[in-house]
C-alpha positions in Angstrom: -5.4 -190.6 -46.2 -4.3 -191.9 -43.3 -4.3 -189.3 -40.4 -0.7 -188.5 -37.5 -0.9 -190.7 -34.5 0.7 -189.1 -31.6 4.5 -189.1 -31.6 5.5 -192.7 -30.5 2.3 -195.1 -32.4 2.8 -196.4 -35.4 -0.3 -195.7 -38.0 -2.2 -198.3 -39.3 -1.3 -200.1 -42.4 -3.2 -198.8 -45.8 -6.5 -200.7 -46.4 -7.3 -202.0 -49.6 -9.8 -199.6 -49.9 -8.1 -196.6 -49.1 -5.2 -197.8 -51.7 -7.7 -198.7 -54.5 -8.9 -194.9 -53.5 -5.7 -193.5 -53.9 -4.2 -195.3 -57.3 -7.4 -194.3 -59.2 -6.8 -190.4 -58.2 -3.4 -190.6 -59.5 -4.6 -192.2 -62.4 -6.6 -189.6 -63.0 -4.3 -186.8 -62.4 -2.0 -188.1 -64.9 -3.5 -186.5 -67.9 -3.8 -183.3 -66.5 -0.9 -183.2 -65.0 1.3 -184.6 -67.4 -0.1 -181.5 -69.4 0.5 -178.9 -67.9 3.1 -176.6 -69.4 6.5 -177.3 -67.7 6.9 -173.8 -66.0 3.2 -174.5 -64.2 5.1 -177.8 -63.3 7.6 -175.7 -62.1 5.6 -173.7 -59.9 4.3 -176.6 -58.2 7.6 -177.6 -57.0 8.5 -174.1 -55.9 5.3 -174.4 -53.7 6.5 -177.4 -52.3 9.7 -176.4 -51.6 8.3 -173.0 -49.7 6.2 -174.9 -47.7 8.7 -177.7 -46.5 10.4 -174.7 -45.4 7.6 -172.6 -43.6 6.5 -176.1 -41.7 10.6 -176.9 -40.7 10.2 -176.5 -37.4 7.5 -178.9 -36.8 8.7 -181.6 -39.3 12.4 -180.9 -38.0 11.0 -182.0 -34.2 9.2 -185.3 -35.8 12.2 -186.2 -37.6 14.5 -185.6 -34.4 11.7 -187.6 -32.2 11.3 -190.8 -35.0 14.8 -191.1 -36.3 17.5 -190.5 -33.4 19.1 -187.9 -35.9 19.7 -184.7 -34.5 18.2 -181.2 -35.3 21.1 -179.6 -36.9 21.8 -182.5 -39.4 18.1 -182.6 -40.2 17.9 -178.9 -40.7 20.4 -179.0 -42.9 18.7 -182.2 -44.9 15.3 -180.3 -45.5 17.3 -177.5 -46.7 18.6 -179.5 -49.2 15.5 -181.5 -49.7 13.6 -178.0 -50.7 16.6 -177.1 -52.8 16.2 -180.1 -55.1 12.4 -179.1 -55.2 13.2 -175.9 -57.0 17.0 -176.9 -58.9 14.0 -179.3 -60.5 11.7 -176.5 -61.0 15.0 -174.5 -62.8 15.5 -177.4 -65.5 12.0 -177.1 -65.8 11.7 -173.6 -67.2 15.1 -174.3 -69.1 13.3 -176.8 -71.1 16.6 -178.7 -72.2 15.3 -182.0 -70.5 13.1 -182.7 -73.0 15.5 -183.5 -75.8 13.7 -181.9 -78.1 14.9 -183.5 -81.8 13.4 -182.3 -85.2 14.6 -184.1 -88.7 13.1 -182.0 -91.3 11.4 -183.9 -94.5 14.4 -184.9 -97.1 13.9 -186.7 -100.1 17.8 -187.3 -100.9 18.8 -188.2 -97.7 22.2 -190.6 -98.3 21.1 -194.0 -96.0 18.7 -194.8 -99.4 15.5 -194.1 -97.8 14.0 -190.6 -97.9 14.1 -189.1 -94.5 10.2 -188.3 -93.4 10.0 -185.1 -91.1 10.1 -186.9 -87.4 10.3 -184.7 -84.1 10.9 -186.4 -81.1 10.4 -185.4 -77.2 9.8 -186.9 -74.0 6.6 -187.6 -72.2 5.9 -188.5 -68.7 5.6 -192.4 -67.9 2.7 -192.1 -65.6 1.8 -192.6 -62.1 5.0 -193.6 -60.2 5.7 -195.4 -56.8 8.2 -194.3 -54.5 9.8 -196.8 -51.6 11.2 -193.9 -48.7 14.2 -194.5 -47.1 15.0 -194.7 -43.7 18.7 -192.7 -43.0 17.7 -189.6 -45.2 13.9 -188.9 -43.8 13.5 -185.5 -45.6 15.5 -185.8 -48.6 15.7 -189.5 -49.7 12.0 -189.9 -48.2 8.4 -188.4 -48.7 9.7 -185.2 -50.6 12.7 -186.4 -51.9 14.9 -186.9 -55.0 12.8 -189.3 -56.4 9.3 -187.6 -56.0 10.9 -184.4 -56.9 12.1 -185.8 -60.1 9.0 -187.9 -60.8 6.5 -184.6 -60.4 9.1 -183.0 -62.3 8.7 -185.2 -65.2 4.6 -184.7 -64.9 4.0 -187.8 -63.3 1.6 -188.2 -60.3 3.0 -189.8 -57.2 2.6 -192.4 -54.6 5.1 -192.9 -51.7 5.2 -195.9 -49.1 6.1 -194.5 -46.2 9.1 -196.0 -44.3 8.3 -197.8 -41.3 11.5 -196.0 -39.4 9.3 -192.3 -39.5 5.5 -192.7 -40.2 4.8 -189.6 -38.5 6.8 -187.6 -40.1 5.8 -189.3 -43.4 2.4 -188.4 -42.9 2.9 -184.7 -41.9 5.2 -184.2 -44.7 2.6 -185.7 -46.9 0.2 -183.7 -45.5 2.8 -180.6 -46.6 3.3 -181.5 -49.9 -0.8 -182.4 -51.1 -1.8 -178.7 -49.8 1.0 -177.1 -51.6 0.3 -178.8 -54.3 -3.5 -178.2 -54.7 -2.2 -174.6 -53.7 -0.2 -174.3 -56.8 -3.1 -175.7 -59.2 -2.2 -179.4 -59.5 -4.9 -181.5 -59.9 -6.1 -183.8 -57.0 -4.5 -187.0 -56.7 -1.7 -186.3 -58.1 0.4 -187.0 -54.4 -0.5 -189.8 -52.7 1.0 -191.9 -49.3 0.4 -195.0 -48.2 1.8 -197.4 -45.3 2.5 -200.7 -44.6 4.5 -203.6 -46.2 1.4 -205.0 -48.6 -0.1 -202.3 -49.5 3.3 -201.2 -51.1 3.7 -204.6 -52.9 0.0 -204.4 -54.0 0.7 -200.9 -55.7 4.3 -202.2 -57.1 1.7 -205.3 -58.6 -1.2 -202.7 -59.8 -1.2 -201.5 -63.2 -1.9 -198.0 -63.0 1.9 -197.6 -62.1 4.0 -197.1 -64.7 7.8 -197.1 -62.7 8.9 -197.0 -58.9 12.2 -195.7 -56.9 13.7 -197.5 -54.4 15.9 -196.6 -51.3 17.4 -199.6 -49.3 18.5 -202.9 -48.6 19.4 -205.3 -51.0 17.6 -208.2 -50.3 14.5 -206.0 -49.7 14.9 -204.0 -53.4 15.8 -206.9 -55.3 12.5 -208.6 -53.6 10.9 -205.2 -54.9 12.3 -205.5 -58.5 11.3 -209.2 -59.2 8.1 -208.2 -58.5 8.0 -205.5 -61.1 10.0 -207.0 -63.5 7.4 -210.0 -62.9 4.2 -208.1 -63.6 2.3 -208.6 -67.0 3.3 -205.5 -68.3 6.8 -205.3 -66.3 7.4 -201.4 -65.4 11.2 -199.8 -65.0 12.5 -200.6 -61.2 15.1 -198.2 -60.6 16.8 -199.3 -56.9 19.6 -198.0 -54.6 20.6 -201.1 -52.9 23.9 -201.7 -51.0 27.7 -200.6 -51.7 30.8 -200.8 -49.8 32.3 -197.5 -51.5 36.5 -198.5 -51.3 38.8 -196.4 -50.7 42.7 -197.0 -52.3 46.0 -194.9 -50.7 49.2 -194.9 -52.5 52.4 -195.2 -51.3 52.8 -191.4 -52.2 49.6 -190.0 -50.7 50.2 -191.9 -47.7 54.0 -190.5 -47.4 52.4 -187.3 -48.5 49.6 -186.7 -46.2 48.6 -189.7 -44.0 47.8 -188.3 -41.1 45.1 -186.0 -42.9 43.8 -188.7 -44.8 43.4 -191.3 -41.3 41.4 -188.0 -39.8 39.3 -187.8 -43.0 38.8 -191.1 -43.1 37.6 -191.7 -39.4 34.9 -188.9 -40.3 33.7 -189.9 -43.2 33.2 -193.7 -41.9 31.9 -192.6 -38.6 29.4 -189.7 -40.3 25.9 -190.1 -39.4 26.9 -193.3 -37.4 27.8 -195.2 -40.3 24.2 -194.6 -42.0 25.4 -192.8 -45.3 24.9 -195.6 -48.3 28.0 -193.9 -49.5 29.9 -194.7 -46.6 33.3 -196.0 -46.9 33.9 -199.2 -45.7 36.8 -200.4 -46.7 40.5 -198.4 -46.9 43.5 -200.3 -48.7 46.6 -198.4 -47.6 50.3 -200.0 -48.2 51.8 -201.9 -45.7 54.7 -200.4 -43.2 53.3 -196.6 -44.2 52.2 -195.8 -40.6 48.9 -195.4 -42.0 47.9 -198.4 -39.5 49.6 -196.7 -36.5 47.6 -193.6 -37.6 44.5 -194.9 -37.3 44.7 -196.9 -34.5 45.7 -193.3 -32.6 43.0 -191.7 -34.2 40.0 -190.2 -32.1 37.1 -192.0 -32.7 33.9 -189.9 -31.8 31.5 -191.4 -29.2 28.9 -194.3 -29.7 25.7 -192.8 -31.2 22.0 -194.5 -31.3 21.2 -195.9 -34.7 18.4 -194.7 -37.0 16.0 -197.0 -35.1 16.3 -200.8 -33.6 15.8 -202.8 -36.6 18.9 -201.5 -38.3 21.0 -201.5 -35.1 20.1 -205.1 -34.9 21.4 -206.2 -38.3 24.4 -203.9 -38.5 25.3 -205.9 -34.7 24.4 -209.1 -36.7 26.9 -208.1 -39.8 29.5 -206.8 -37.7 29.9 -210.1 -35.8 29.8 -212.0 -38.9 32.8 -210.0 -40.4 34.6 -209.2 -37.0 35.0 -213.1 -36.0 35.8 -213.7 -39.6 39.5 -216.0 -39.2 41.3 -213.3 -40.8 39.8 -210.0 -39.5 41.8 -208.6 -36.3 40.3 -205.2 -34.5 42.3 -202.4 -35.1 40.6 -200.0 -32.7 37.2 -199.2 -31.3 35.1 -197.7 -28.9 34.5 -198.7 -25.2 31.1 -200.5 -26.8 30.2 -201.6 -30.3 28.2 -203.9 -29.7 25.5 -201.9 -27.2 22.1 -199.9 -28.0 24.5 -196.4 -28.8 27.2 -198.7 -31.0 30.5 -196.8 -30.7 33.0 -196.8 -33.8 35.2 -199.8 -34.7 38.0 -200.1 -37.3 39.0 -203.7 -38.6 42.2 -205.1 -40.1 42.8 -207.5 -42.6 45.6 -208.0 -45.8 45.4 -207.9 -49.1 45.9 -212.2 -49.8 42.5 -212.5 -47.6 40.5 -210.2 -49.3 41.4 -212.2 -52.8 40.9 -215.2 -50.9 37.0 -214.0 -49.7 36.0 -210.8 -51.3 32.6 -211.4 -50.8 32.7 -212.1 -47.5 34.8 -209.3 -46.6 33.8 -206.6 -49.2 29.9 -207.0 -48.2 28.5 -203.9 -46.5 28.3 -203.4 -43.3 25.7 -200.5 -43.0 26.9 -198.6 -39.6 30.3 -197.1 -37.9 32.6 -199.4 -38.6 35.1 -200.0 -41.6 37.7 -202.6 -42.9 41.3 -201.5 -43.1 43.0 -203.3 -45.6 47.2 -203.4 -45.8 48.5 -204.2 -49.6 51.9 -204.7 -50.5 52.9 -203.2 -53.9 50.8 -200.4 -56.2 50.7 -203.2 -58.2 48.2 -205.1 -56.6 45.3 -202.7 -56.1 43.9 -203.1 -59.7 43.5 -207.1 -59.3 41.7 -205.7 -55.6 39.8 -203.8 -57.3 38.6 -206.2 -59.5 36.9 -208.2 -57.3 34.5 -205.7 -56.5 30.7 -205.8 -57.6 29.3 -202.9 -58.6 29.4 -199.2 -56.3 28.0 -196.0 -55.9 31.7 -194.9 -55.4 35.2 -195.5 -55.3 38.2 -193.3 -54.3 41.5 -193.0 -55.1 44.0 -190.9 -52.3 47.1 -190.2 -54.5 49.6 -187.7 -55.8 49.7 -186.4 -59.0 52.6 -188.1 -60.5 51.0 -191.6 -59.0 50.8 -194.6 -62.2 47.0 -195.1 -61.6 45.7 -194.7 -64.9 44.5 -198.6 -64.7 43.3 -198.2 -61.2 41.0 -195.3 -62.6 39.8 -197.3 -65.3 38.6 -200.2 -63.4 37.3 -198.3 -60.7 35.2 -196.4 -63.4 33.5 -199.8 -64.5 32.7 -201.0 -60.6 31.2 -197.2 -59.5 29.1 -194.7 -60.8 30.8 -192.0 -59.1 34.8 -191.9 -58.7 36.6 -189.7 -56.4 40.3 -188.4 -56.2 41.5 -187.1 -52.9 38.1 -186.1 -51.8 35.4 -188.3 -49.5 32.6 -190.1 -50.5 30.1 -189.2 -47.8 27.8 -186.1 -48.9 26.5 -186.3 -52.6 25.8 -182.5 -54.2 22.3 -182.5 -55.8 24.2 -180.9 -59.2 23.8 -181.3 -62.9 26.8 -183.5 -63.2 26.2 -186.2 -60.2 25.6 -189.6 -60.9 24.3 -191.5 -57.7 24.0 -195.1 -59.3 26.4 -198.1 -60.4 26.5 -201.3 -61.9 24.4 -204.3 -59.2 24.0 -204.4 -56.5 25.0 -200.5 -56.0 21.6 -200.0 -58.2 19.1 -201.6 -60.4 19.6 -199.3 -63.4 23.3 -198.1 -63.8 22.7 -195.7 -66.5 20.6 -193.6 -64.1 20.8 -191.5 -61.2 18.7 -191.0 -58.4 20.2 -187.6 -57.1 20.9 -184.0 -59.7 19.1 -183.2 -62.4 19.4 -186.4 -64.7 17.5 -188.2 -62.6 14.2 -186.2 -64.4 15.3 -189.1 -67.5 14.1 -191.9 -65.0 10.4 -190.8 -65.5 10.3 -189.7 -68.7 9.5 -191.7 -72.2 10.2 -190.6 -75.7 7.9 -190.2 -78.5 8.7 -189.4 -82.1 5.8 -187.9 -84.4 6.4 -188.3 -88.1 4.5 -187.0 -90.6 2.0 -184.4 -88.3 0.7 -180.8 -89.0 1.9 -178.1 -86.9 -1.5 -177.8 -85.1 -1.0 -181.4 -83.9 2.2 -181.4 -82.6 3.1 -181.1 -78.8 4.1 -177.2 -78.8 8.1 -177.7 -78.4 8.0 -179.7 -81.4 6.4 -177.0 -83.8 8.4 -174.3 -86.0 7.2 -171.5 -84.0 8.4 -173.0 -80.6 6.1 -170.6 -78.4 7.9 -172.3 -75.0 11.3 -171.4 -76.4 12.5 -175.0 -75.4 15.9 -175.8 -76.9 15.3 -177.7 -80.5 18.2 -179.6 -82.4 17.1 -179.0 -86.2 18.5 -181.7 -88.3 21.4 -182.9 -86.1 22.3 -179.4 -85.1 22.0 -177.3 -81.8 
């Protein structure tokens, strides 16, 4: 493994070697680990989770010092990170996740064949790779969603560190191997590695079964050709880019405007724009004061960006939409454009965005956001139509508002669709889905954050025919694990 530089260097890229070294031990952990009982899974988690949070201090500091974030936001992100560790460990020892199916032997079943007894579970897919990402360093990164679900699932796991926080990659890897050796996983079964090629090389090696992605899109979908183009092609399963809308009625607006212009401005400006759930674009009706609104709403100071790659193309994206002909400023800080880029809201209409929707709805990943004025209720389900697909879209309305179309196209562009609430800050919960149709994500039917994400990593077997002795133990009559069974289409 590769060792922490001092705060500031950047650590040298994975060898060959040292990768060939590290995909052979997870290879070899898989069996073992893949076996263990799921409540000794468990317990591997919980260790991970207690010792994120008896190192915070120290991997709170490297965070602060790598990623421009500051203490009390990342505080609050490895609290949640270790909370996902051990919600994971809790499905665990519930046992449900497994799907456990058992279709007893019957000789006059109806479809004209006799049924054969078949019992079907799920079984980890093997070693998995893990791209970090760089706005969430603790919970979308080395010990996040997607290693907690993969190790949940029994699979062994490699992560590529992000280039935005090596140091703290590497100390929190360092974290997570002794805690897991500490709670009697086998060796190899955590693994990181750095650089650019050594995390294609392990996307191209066939010892790994699936990956998880965090990030651009032009960077995952360079990712998922590559393991869609592999001789044995493995599941890709990529957050890339969404713009998240955001539609006011004419009664919301009447209703509560001014709240929802102060919500808005938050939720855009949160985290400096950095939240892939970020709204960037609001359609509110024209002549509602909702323009007026925001243009006299507080913007918070100019903040620095996650590091000076990203502040770089976010400068590059919001010239490209700013000088668009039909883009105005609305209002913004006393510098957008500098090394600490201060808010900045756009304005365009409706007609414009029909006329260019890609080149208006395309995300703009920082603090700034497209106001969009509309005419009539009428026209927002044709807006929203031109949308590709999004983590989330939100609807601000009243009760008694005729959106029942609006809700039904916005639930075939997002994977998550909100009514008078904001998009920014996804609950790790057994209902979230944080996913969409492309280019939100690579695999719409799956999430990368609550407890469904465990069905990423796991594949399903069916035994027909076998003795008791010979079946994995929650597919036997006796059930010793206690693991929820359906018996012949029954709970």
């Amino acid at each position: 493994m590769t060792t922490v530089a001092p705060t500031g260097q950047t650590l040298s890229p994975t060898t060959p070697d040292e990768l060939e070294r590290i995909l052979a031990s997870a290879h070899e952990a898989a069996g073992p680990f893949g076996r263990l009982l799921p409540s000794d899974r468990a317990r591997v988690l919980d260790a991970i989770a207690d010792a994120l949070e008896a190192d915070s201090e120290e991997l709170v500091a490297l965070a602060a010092a790598e990623t421009n974030l500051g203490t009390e936001r990342l505080t609050g992100e490895l609290k949640r990170t270790a909370f996902q560790m051990r919600l994971f460990g809790d499905v665990l020892r519930d046992g449900d996740f497994l799907d456990v199916r058992i279709d007893h032997e019957d000789l006059t079943w109806p479809s004209g064949v006799p049924r054969p007894d078949t019992r079907r579970t799920k079984i980890p897919v093997g070693p998995v790779l893990v791209f970090s990402a760089s706005n969430f360093p603790f919970a979308f990164s080395v010990a996040g969603g997607d290693t907690a679900s993969a190790l949940a699932a029994g699979n062994p796991v490699i992560v590529k560190a992000h280039s935005g926080h090596p140091q703290l990659s590497a100390r929190t890897a360092d974290v997570v191997i002794q805690a897991c050796l500490s709670a009697g996983a086998p060796a190899g079964v955590f693994g990181l590695i750095h650089g650019t090629q050594a995390g294609s090389d392990a996307l191209k090696d066939y010892r790994i079964k699936a990956a998880g992605f965090t990030g651009s899109i032009p960077g995952g979908r360079a990712l998922m050709n590559i393991a869609m183009s592999r001789p044995d092609p493995i599941p890709f399963y990529g957050e890339l880019g969404s713009n998240n809308p955001v539609f006011v009625t004419p009664a919301a607006a009447e209703a509560r405007g001014q709240s929802i212009a102060e919500g808005y401005v938050a939720s855009f400006t949160m985290g400096a724009g950095q939240f892939c759930v970020k709204p960037g674009m609001l359609f509110v009706p024209t002549g509602s004061g909702m323009l007026e609104k925001l243009r006299n709403a507080a913007l918070p100071a100019g903040a620095r960006m996650l590091n000076d790659r990203i502040r770089e193309g976010y400068v590059e994206n919001l010239q490209r939409l700013s000088s668009h002909p039909n883009v105005d400023v609305l209002v913004q800080g006393l510098a957008p454009f500098s090394t600490s880029p201060s808010p900045i809201l756009l304005a365009t209409k409706s007609a414009h965005v029909l006329e260019s929707p890609r080149e208006l709805e395309a995300e703009c990943f920082g603090p700034t956001s497209l106001v969009v004025e509309y005419d009539d209720l009428s026209q927002l389900v044709p807006l929203a139509e031109t949308f590709e697909g999004q983590l989330t879209a939100t609807i601000h309305g009243e009760d008694d508002c005729p959106v029942q179309e609006l809700v039904r196209v916005l639930s075939e562009k997002a994977g998550r669709v909100l009514w008078n609430q904001w998009p920014t800050g996804v609950a790790v919960t057994y209902a979230q889905h944080h996913g969409g149709p492309y280019p939100a994500s690579t695999a719409a039917a799956t999430t990368s954050v609550g407890t469904s994400a465990i069905d990423r990593f796991l594949r399903p077997v069916a035994y027909q025919g076998f003795p008791q002795h010979l079946l994995p133990v929650e597919l036997q009559e006796e059930n010793p694990l206690g693991v929820p069974q359906m018996i012949n289409g029954r709970r």
